[in-house]
C-alpha positions as CSV (number, residue, x, y, z in Angstrom):
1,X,-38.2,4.5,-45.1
2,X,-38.8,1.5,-46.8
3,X,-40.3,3.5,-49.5
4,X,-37.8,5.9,-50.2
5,X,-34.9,3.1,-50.5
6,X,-36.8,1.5,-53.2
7,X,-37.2,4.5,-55.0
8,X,-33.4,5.3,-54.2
9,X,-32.6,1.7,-55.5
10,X,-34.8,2.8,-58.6
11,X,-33.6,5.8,-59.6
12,X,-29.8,3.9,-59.9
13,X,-31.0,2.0,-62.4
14,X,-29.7,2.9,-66.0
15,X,-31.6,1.9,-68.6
16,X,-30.2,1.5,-72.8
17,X,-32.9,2.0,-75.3
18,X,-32.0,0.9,-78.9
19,X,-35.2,2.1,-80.9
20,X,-34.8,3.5,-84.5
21,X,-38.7,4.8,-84.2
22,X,-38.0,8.3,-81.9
23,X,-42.2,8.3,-81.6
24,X,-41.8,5.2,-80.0
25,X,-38.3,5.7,-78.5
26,X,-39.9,8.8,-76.3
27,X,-42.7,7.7,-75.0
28,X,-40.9,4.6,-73.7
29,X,-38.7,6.9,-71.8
30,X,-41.5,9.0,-70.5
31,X,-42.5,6.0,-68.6
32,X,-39.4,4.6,-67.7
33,X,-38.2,7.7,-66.1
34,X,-41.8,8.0,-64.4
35,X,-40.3,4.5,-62.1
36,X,-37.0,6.6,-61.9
37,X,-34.9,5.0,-64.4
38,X,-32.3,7.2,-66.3
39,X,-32.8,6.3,-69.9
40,X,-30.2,6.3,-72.7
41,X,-31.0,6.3,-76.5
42,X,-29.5,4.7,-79.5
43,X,-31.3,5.4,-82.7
44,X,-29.5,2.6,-85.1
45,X,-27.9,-0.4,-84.1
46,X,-24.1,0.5,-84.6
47,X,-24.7,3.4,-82.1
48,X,-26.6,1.3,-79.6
49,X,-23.5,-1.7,-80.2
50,X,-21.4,1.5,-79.0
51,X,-22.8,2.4,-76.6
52,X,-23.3,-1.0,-75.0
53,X,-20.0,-1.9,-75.1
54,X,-18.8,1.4,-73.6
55,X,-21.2,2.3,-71.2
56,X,-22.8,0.1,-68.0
57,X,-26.4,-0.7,-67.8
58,X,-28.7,-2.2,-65.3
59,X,-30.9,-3.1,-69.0
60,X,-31.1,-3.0,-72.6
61,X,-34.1,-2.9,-74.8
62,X,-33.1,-3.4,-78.2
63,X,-35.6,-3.3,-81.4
64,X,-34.9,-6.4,-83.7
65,X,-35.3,-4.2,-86.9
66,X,-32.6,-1.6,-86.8
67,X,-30.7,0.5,-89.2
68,X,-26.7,-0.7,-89.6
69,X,-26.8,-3.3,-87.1
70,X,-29.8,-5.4,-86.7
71,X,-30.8,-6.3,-82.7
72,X,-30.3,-10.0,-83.2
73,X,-26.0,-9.3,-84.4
74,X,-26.3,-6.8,-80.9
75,X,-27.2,-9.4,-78.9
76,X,-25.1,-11.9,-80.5
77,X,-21.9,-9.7,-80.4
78,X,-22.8,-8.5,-76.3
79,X,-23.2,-12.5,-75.0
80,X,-20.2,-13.6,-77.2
81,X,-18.4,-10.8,-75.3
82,X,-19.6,-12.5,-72.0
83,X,-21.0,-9.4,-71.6
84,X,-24.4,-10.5,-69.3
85,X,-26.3,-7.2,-69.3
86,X,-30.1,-8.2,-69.4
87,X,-31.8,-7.7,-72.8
88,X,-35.7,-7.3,-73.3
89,X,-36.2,-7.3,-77.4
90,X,-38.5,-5.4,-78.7
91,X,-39.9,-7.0,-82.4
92,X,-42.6,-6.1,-85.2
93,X,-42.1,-9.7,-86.6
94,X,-44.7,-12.1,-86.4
95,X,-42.2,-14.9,-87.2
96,X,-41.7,-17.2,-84.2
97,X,-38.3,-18.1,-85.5
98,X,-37.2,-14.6,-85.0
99,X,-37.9,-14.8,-81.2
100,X,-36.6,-18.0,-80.5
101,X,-33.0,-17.4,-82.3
102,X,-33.0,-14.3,-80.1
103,X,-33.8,-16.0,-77.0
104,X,-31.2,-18.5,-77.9
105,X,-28.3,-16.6,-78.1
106,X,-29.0,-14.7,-74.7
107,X,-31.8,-12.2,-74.8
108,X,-34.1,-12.5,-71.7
109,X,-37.5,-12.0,-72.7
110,X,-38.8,-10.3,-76.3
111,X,-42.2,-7.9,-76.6
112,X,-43.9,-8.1,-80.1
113,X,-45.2,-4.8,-81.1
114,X,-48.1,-3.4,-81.1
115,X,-47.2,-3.4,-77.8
116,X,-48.6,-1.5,-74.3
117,X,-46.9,0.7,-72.2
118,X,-48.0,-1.3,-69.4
119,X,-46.9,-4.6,-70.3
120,X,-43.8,-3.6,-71.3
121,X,-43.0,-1.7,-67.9
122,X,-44.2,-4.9,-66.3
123,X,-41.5,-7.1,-68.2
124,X,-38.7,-4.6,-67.3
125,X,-39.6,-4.6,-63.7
126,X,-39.8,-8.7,-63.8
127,X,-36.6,-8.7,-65.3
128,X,-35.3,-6.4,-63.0
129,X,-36.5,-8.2,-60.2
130,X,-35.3,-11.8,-60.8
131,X,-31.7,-9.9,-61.6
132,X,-31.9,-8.2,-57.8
133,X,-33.1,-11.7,-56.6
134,X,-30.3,-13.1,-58.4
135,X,-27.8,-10.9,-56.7
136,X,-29.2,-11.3,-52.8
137,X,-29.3,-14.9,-53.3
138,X,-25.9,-15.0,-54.3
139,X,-24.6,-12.7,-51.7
140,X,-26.5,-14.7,-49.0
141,X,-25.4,-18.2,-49.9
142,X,-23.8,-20.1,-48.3
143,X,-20.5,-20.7,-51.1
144,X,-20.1,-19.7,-54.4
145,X,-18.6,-22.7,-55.5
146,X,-20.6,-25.5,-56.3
147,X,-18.6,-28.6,-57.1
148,X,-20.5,-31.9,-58.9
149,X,-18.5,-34.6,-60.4
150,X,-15.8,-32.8,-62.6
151,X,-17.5,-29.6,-62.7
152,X,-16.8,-26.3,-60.7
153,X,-19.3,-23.4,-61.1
154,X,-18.3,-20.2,-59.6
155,X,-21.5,-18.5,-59.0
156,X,-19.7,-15.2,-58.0
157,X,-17.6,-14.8,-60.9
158,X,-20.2,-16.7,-62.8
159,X,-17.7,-19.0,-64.2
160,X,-17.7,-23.4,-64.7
161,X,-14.9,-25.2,-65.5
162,X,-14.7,-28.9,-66.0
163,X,-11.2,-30.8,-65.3
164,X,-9.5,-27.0,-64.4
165,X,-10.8,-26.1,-68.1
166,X,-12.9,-23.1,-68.3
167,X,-16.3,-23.8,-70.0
168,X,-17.8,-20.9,-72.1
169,X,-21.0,-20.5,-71.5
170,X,-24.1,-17.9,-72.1
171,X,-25.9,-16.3,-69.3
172,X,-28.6,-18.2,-70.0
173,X,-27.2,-21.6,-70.1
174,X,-25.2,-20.5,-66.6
175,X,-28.5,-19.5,-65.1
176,X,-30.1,-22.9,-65.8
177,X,-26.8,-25.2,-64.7
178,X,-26.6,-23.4,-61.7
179,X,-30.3,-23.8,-60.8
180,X,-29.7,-27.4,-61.8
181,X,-26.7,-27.6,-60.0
182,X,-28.3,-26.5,-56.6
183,X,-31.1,-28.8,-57.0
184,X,-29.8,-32.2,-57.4
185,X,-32.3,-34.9,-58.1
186,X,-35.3,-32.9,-57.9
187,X,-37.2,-33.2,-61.4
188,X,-38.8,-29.9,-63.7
189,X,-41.0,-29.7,-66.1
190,X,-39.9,-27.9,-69.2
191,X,-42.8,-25.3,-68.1
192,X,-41.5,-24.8,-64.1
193,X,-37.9,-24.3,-65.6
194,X,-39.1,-21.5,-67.8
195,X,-40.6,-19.9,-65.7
196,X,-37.8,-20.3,-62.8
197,X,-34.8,-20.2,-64.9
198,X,-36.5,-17.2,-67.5
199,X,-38.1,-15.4,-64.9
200,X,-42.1,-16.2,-65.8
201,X,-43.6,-18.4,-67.7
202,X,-43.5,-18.4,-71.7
203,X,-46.0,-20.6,-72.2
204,X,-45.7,-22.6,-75.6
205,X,-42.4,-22.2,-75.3
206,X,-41.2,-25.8,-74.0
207,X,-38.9,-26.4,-77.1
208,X,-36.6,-23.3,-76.0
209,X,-35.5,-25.6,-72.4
210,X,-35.4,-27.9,-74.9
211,X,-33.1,-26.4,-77.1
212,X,-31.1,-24.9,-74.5
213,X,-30.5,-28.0,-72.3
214,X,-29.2,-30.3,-75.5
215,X,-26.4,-27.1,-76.3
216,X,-25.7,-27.0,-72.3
217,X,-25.1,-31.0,-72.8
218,X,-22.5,-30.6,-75.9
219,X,-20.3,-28.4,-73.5
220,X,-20.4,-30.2,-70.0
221,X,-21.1,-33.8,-70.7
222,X,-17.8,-36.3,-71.9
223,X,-20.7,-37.9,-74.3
224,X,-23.7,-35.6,-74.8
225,X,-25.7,-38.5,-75.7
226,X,-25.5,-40.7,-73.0
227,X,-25.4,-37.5,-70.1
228,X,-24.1,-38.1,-66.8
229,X,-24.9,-34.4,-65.2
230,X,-28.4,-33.6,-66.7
231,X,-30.7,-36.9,-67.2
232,X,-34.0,-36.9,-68.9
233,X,-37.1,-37.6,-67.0
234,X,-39.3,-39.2,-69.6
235,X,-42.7,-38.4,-69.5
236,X,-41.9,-35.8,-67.2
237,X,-38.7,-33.1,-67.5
238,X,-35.3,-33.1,-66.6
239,X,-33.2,-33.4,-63.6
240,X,-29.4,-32.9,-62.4
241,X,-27.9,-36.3,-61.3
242,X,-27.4,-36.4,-57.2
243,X,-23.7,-36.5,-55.7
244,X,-23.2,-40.6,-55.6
245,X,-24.2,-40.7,-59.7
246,X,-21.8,-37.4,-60.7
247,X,-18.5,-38.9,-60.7
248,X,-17.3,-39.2,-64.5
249,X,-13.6,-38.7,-63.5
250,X,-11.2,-41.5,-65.7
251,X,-8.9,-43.4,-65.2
């Protein structure tokens, strides 16, 4: 039984593939629909931007180099939609930069190619997985609301507002306040948030936290710069401030 509801719960996922290369493009669906996954294609990037948009999907895996719209304006145009649909990129650029700006502005994990087939059905099922863990936890808990110091983060409707002001932010940067958020006091390394916050670890990439935390500042703290929510642990990490130190309210 147990079995056949995980191949049920499979076969409901739905899967957007944006690959200009159709030798490629194929034999990634081959595989994909071998785990039971229905598989759309977009061959250029307007077409995929379409059908993102338009359709609903459990995942996207979007090639960087496209024709018309490049992955990277995709993924910038789907998170500045608040639309949260996971993204695995797919890249032939050996230029760190590249992946970093796409993790940055909301893409999940990235592949490099030359790729395998089995490495990149392993990221789509970790992906996949930390979304469906995402989901149970949230149905599970205890509230949705978390309240620290002037903040309220909605984990259901996956908003935060601060002072009955909504706060606009990515997935990505809602993922790691919230994990924050429910953790007060307890200090992470840069490495144990990637890898609890982005699903596994990226090792080497300590800078992205990094990068991710300071932009995360600039929209919840009154002065970024002196932080009242997220401290610095030096030597060490980072930390969300307990109850008794959360209160920034003015006069």
């Amino acid at each position: 039984m147990d079995s056949e509801k995980a191949m049920t719960e499979r076969t409901q996922r739905k899967i957007l593939l944006v690959e200009d290369d159709r030798d490629i493009s194929h034999l990634v669906e081959l595989h994909l629909n071998d785990l039971g996954y229905e598989v759309d294609h977009a061959y250029d990037g307007k077409e995929g931007l379409d059908r993102a948009t338009s359709g609903r999907y459990d995942l996207i895996i979007l090639d960087l180099m496209l024709p018309k719209v490049d992955g990277l304006e995709i993924c910038k145009s789907l998170r500045s939609a608040s639309d949260y649909t996971p993204i695995l990129m797919l890249t032939a650029r050996s230029s760190e930069v590249e992946r970093v700006v796409g993790l940055e502005i909301g893409a999940d994990d990235y592949l490099t190619k030359p790729f395998s087939i089995q490495e990149l059905m392993a990221r789509v099922k970790a992906i996949l997985r930390r979304i469906d863990v995402m989901r149970r936890t949230g149905e599970v808990a205890d509230r949705d609301l978390i309240e620290a110091g002037d903040l309220t983060i909605d984990r259901s409707r996956r908003t935060v507002t601060e002072r009955g002001e909504q706060v606009h932010l990515t997935a990505r940067e809602f993922d790691l306040l919230c994990h924050f958020a429910q953790n007060p006091g307890k200090v992470y390394t840069r490495a144990q948030l990637l890898d609890q916050v982005w699903g596994y670890g990226y090792e080497g990439y300590e800078h992205t936290v990094n990068s991710h935390i300071n932009r995360l500042r600039g929209k919840i703290e009154e002065d970024p710069a002196r932080p009242h929510y997220i401290l610095t642990v030096w030597g060490i990490g980072y930390k969300f401030a307990e109850p008794k130190d959360q209160d920034v309210s003015g006069p």
